[in-house]
mmCIF file of the C-alpha atoms, coordinates in Angstrom:
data_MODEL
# 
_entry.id   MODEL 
# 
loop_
_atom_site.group_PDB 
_atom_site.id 
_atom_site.type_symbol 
_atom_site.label_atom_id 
_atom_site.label_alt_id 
_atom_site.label_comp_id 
_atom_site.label_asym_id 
_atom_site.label_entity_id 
_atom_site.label_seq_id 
_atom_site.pdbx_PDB_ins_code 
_atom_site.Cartn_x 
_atom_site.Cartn_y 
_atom_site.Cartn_z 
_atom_site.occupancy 
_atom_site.B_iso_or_equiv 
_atom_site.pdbx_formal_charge 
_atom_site.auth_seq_id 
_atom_site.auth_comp_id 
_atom_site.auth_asym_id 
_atom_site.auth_atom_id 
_atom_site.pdbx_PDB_model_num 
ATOM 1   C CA . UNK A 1 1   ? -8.800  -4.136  25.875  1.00 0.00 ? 1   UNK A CA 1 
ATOM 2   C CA . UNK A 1 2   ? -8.547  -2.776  21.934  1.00 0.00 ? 2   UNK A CA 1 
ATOM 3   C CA . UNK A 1 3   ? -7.070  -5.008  19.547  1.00 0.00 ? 3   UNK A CA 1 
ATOM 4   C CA . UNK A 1 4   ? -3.619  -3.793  17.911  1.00 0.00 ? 4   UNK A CA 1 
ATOM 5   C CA . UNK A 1 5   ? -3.601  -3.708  14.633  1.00 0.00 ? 5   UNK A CA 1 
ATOM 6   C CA . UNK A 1 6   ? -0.207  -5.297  13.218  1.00 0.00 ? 6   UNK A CA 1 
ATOM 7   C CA . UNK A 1 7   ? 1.578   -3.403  10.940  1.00 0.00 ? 7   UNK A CA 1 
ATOM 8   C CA . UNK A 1 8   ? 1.867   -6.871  8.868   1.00 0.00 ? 8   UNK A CA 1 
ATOM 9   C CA . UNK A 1 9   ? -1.630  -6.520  8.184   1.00 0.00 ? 9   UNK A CA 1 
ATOM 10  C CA . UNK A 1 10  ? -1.594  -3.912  5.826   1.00 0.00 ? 10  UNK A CA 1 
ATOM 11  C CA . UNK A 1 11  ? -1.286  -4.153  2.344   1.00 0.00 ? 11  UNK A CA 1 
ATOM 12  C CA . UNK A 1 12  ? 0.437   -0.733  1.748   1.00 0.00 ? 12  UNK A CA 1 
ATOM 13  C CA . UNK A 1 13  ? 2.844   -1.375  4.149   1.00 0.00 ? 13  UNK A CA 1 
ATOM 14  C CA . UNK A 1 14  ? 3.796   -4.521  2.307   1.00 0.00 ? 14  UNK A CA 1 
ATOM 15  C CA . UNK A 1 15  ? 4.021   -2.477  -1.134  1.00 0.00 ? 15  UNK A CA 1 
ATOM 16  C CA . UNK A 1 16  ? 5.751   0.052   1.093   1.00 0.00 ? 16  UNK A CA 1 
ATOM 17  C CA . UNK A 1 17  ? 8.625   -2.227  1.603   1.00 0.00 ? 17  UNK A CA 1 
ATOM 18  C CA . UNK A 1 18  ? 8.790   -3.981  -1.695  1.00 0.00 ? 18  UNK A CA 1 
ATOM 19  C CA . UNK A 1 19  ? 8.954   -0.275  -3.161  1.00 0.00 ? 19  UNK A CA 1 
ATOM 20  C CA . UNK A 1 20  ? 12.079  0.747   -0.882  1.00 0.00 ? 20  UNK A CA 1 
ATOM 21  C CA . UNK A 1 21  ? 13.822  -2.689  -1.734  1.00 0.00 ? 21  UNK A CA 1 
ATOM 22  C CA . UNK A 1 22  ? 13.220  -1.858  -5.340  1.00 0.00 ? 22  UNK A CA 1 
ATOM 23  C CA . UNK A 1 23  ? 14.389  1.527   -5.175  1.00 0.00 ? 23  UNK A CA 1 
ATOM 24  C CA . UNK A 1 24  ? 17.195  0.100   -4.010  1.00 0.00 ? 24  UNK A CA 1 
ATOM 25  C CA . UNK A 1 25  ? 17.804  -2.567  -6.570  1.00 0.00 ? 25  UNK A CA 1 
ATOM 26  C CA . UNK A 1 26  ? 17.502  -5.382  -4.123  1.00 0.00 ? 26  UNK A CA 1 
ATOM 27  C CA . UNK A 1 27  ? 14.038  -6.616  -5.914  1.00 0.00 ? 27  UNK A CA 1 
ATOM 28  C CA . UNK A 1 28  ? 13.627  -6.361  -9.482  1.00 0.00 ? 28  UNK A CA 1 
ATOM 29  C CA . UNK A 1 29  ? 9.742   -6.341  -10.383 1.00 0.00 ? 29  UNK A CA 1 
ATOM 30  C CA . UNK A 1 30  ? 8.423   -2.539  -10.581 1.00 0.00 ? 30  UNK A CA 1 
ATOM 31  C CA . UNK A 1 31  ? 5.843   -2.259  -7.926  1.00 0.00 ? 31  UNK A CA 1 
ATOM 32  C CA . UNK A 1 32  ? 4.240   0.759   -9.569  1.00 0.00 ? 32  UNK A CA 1 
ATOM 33  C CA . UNK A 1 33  ? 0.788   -1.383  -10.494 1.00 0.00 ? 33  UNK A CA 1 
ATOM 34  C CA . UNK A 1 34  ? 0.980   -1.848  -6.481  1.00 0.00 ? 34  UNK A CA 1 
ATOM 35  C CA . UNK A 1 35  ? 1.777   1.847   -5.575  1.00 0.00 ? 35  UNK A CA 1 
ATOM 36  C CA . UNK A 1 36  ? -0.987  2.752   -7.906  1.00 0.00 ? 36  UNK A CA 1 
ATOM 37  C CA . UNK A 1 37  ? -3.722  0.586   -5.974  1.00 0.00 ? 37  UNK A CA 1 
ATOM 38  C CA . UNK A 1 38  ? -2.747  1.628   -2.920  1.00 0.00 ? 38  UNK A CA 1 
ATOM 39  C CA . UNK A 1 39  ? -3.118  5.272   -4.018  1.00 0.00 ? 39  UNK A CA 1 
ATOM 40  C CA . UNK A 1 40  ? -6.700  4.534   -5.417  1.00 0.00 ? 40  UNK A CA 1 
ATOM 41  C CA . UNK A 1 41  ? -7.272  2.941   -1.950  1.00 0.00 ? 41  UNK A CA 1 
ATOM 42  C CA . UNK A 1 42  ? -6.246  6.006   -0.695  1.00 0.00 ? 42  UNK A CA 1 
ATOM 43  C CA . UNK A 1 43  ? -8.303  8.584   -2.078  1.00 0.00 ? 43  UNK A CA 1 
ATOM 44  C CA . UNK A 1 44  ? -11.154 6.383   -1.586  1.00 0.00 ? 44  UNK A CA 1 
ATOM 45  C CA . UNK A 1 45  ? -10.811 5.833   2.168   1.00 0.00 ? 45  UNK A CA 1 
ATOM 46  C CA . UNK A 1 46  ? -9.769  9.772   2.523   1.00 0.00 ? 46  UNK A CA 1 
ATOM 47  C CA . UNK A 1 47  ? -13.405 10.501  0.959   1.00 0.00 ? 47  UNK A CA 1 
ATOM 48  C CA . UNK A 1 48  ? -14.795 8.580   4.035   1.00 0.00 ? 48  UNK A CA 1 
ATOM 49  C CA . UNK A 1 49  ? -12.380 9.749   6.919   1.00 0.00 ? 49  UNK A CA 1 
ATOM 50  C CA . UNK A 1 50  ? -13.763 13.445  5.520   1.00 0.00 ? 50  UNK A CA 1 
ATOM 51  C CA . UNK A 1 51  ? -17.274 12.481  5.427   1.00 0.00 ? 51  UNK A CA 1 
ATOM 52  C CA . UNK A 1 52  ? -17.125 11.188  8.895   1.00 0.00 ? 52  UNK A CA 1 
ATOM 53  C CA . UNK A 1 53  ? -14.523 13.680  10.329  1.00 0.00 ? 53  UNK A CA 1 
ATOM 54  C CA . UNK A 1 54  ? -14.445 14.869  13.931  1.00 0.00 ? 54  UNK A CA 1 
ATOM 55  C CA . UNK A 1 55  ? -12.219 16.416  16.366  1.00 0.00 ? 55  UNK A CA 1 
ATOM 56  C CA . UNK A 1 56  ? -10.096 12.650  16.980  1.00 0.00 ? 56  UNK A CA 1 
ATOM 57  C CA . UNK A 1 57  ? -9.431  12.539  13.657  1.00 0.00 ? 57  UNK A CA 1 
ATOM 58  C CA . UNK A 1 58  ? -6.007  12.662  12.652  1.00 0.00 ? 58  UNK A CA 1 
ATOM 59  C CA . UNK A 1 59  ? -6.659  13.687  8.728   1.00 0.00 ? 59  UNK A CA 1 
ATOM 60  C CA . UNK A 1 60  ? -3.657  15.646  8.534   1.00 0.00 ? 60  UNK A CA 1 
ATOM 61  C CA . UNK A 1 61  ? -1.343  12.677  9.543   1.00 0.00 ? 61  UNK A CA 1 
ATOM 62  C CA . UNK A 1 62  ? -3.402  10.266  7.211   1.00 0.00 ? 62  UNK A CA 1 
ATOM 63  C CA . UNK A 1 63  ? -2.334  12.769  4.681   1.00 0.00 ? 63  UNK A CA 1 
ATOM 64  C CA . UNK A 1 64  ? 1.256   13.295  5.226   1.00 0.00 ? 64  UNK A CA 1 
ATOM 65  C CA . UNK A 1 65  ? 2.314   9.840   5.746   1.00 0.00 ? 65  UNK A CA 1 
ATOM 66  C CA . UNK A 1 66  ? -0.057  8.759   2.978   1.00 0.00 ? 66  UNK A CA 1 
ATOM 67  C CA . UNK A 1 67  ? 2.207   11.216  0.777   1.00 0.00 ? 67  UNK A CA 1 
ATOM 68  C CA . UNK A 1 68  ? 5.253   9.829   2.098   1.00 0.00 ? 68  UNK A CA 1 
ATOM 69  C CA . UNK A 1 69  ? 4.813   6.263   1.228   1.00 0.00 ? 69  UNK A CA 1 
ATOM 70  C CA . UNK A 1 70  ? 2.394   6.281   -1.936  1.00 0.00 ? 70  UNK A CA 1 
ATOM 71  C CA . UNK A 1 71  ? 3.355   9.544   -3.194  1.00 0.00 ? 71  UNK A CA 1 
ATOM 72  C CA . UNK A 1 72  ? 6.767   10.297  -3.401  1.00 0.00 ? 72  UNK A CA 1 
ATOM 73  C CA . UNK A 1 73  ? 8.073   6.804   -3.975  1.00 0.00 ? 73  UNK A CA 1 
ATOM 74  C CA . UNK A 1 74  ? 5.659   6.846   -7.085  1.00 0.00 ? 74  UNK A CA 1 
ATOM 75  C CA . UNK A 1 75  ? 7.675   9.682   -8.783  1.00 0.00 ? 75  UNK A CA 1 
ATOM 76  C CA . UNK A 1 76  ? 11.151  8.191   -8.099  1.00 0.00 ? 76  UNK A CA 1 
ATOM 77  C CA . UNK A 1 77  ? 10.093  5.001   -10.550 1.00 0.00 ? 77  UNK A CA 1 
ATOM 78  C CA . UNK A 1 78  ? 7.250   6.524   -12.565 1.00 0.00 ? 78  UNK A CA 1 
ATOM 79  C CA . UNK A 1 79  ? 9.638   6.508   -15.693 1.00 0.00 ? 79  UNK A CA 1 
ATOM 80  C CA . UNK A 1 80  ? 10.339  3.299   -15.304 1.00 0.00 ? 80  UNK A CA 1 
ATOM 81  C CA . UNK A 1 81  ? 8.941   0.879   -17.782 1.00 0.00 ? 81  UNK A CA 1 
ATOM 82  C CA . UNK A 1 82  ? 6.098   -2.355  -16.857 1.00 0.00 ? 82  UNK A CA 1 
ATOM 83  C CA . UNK A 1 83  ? 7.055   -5.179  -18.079 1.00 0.00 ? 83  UNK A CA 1 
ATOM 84  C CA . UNK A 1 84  ? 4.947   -8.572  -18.375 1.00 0.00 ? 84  UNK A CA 1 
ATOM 85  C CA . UNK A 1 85  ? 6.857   -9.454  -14.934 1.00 0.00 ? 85  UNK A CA 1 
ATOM 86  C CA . UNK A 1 86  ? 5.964   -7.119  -13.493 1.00 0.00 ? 86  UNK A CA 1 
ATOM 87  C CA . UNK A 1 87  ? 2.201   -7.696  -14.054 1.00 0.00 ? 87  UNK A CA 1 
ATOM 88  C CA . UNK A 1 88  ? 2.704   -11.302 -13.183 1.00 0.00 ? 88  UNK A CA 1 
ATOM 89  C CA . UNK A 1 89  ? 4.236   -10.378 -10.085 1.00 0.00 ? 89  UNK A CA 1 
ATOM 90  C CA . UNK A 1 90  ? 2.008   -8.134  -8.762  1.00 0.00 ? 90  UNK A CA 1 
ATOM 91  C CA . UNK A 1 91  ? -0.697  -10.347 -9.006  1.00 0.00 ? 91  UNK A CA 1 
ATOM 92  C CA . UNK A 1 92  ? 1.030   -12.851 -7.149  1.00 0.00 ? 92  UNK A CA 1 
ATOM 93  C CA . UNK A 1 93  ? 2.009   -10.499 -3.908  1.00 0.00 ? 93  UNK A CA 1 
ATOM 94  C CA . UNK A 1 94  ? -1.713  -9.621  -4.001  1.00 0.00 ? 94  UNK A CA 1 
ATOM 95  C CA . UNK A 1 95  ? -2.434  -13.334 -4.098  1.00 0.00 ? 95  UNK A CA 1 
ATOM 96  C CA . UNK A 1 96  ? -0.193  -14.087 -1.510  1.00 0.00 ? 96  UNK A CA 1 
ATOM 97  C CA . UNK A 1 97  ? -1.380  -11.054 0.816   1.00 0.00 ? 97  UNK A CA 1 
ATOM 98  C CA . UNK A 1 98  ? -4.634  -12.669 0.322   1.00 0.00 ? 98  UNK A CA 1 
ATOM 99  C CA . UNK A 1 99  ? -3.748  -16.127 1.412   1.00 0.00 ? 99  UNK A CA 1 
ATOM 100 C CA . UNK A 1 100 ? -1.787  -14.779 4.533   1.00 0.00 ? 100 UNK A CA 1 
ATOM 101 C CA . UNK A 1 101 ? -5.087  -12.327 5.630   1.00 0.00 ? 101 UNK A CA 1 
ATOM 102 C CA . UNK A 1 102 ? -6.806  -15.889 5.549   1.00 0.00 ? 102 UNK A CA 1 
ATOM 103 C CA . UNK A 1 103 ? -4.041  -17.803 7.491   1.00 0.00 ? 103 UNK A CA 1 
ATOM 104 C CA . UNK A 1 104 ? -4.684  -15.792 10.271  1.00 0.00 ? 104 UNK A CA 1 
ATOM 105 C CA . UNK A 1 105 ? -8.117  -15.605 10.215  1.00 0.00 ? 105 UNK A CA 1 
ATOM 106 C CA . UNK A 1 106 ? -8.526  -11.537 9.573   1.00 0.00 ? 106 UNK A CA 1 
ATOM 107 C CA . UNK A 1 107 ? -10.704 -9.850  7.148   1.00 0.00 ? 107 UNK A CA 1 
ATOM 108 C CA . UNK A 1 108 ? -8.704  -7.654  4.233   1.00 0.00 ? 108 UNK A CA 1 
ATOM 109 C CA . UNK A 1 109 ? -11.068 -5.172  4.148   1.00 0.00 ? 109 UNK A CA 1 
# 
């Protein structure tokens, strides 16, 4: 039997979440450093889905929902301004992403 992948494990969905909450003034640190990583993340894993693409991929998908959650929440607080805070803070959701991956027991990459 395949092992389901959790959507907990992901990073982007984390920054996914943060990003709405933010959006909607429930958080206050900017998570554009966050956004911006995932979207580098992106592009670089899209280079390898293309290099090894075959008729199960689902590129298209990959795309639109990449666009969706990376994209488009990027331009609704790209005029927003980084503050010291924010800097702080992303490191320490990256540190704590970190520390849960090892918690239980799975590889971030």
């Amino acid at each position: 039997m395949a092992d389901i992948i959790r959507a907990d494990k992901f990073f982007s969905i984390w920054i996914f979440i943060y990003t709405i909450a933010y959006i909607f003034k429930i958080t206050p640190y900017n998570p554009i450093i966050l956004i911006c990583i995932a979207l580098t993340f992106f592009v670089f894993s899209l280079f390898i889905i293309i290099y090894n693409l075959n008729e199960k991929s689902l590129l298209f998908y990959y795309i639109i929902i990449n666009i969706i959650v990376k994209i488009i929440p990027l331009f609704i607080i790209i005029n927003n301004k980084i503050t010291n805070n924010d800097i702080i803070f992303t490191i320490y959701i990256i540190l704590l992403y970190v520390i849960y991956m090892k918690i239980i027991k799975k590889n971030i990459i």
